[in-house]
DONUNU-316594 format. One record per residue (C-alpha): x, y, z. Coordinates in steps of 0.1 Angstrom, whole numbers, plus 2048, in hexadecimal, padded with zeros to 3 digits. Layout:
! residues N
XYZ...
END
This chain:
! residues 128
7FE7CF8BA80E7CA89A80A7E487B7F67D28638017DA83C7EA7CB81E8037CA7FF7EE7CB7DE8027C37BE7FB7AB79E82079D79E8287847B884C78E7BA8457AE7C982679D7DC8447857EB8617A17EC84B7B880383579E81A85A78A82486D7B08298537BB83E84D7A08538727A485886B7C58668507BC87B8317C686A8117AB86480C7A98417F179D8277F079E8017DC7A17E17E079C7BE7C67B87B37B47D17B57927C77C07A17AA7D87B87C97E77977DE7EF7847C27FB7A27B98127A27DC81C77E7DB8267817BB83A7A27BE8467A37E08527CD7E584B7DD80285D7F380683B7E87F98158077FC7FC7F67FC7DD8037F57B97F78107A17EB7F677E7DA7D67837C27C17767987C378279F7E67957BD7FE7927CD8077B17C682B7AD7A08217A67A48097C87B78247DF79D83B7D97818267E379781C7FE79B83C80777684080776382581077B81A82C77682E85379083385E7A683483E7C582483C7E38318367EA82980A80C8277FB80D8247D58238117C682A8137A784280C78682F82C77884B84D78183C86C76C83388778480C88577680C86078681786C7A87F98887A77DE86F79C7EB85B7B97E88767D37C48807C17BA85F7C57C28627E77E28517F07FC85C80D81E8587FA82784A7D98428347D78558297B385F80B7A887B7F87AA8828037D18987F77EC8847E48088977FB81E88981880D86280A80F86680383687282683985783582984082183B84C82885C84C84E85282584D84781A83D86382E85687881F86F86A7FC86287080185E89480A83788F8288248A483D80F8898487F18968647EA8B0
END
C-alpha cells in the first residue's frame, strides 16, 4: 500500500516540484494551496504524512498542523516547510505540533530523506 503524503503550500512551484519528485519515489500524493483546504484534506483524506508550509493565506500552517494534530485520530505524521529559518520558527513548529521542520530552498533528495526517516521512526515502511 502506497505512503500517502498531502503537500500543502500557496506557490504552485513547490506544489508541482514536490507532487512530480515524490511520485518519482513512489509515494501517492495530493496537494493544497492553503491552509483550510490542507486541514480539510487532512480530515477526509486521512495522509500517513502532511508536509506543511509554515505562511499562507485563510489558515497558517502552524494554526493548520496543530488542529491537524488535534482533531485528526490517528495523527499524521507533519513536516513544516518553510522559507522562515530563525530558531524561534522551528520551536513554534514543534509547539504546534509538527515532527520535523524542514527550510526552504531544499534539495528533493534531502525532503525524501527526511521523509523516509520520520516515517521510520514512527513505525512506517517508506516505499520500495
Amino acid at each position: 500500500m502506497a505512503v500517502k503524503v498531502l503537500a500543502v503550500d500557496d506557490e504552485p512551484d513547490i506544489l508541482r516540484l514536490v507532487e512530480v519528485k515524490l511520485k518519482k519515489a513512489g509515494f501517492e500524493v495530493s496537494t493544497a494551496r492553503d491552509g483550510e483546504e490542507g486541514l480539510q484534506k487532512a480530515i477526509s483524506e486521512k495522509p500517513d504524512i502532511v508536509l506543511m508550509d509554515g505562511m499562507m493565506p485563510k489558515l497558517d500552517g502552524f494554526a493548520a498542523t496543530r488542529r491537524i494534530k488535534t482533531e485528526i485520530s490517528p495523527a499524521p505524521i507533519v513536516l513544516m516547510l518553510t522559507a522562515k529559518s530563525q530558531a524561534a520558527d522551528a520551536t513554534h513548529a514543534l509547539e504546534a505540533g509538527a515532527d520535523d521542520y524542514i527550510v526552504k530552498p531544499f534539495a528533493p533528495r534531502d525532503l525524501i530523506e527526511r521523509i523516509n526517516a520520520a516515517l521510520a521512526k514512527a513505525g512506517l515502511r517508506p516505499p520500495s
